[in-house]
C-alpha positions in Angstrom: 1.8 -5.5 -18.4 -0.2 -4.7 -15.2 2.5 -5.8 -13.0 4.5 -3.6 -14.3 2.2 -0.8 -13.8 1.4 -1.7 -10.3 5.2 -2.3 -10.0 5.5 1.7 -11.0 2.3 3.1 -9.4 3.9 1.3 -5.8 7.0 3.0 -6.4 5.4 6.3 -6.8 3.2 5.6 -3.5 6.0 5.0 -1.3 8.0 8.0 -2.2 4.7 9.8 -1.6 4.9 8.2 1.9 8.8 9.1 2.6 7.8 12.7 1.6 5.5 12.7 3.9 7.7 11.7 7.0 8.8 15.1 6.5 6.6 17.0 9.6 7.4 20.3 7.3 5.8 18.9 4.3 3.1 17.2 6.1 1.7 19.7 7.9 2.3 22.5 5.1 3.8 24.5 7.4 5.3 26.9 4.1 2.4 29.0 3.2 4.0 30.2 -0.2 3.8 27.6 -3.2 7.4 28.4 -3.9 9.3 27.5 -0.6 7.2 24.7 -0.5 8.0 23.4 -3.7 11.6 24.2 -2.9 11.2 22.2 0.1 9.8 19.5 -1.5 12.5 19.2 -4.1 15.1 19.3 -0.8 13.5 16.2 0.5 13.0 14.8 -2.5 17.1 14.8 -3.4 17.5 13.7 0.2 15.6 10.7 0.0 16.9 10.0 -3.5 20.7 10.5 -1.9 19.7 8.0 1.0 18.4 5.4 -1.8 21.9 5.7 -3.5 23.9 5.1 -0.5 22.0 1.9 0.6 22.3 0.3 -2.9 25.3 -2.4 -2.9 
């Protein structure tokens, strides 16, 4: 039972990480919640995209 939930909670942390790797979202640089959030969701399908394509 705990590996599993450490096997979910490190999943969540390294998308956390990826998301970060964008400077945009790092840095905050949208000062209004929503284009943020739409920006988030942007990087969020590209890294989900890029985790498709590298699967066999």
């Amino acid at each position: 039972m705990e590996k599993a939930i450490y096997r979910e909670r490190n999943h969540v942390e390294r998308f956390f990480n990826k998301l970060k790797q964008f400077r945009r979202i790092a840095t905050r640089y949208d000062k209004l919640g929503a284009t943020f959030f739409a920006f988030v969701q942007l990087a969020s399908v590209r890294i989900w995209l890029r985790s498709i394509e590298s699967t066999p």
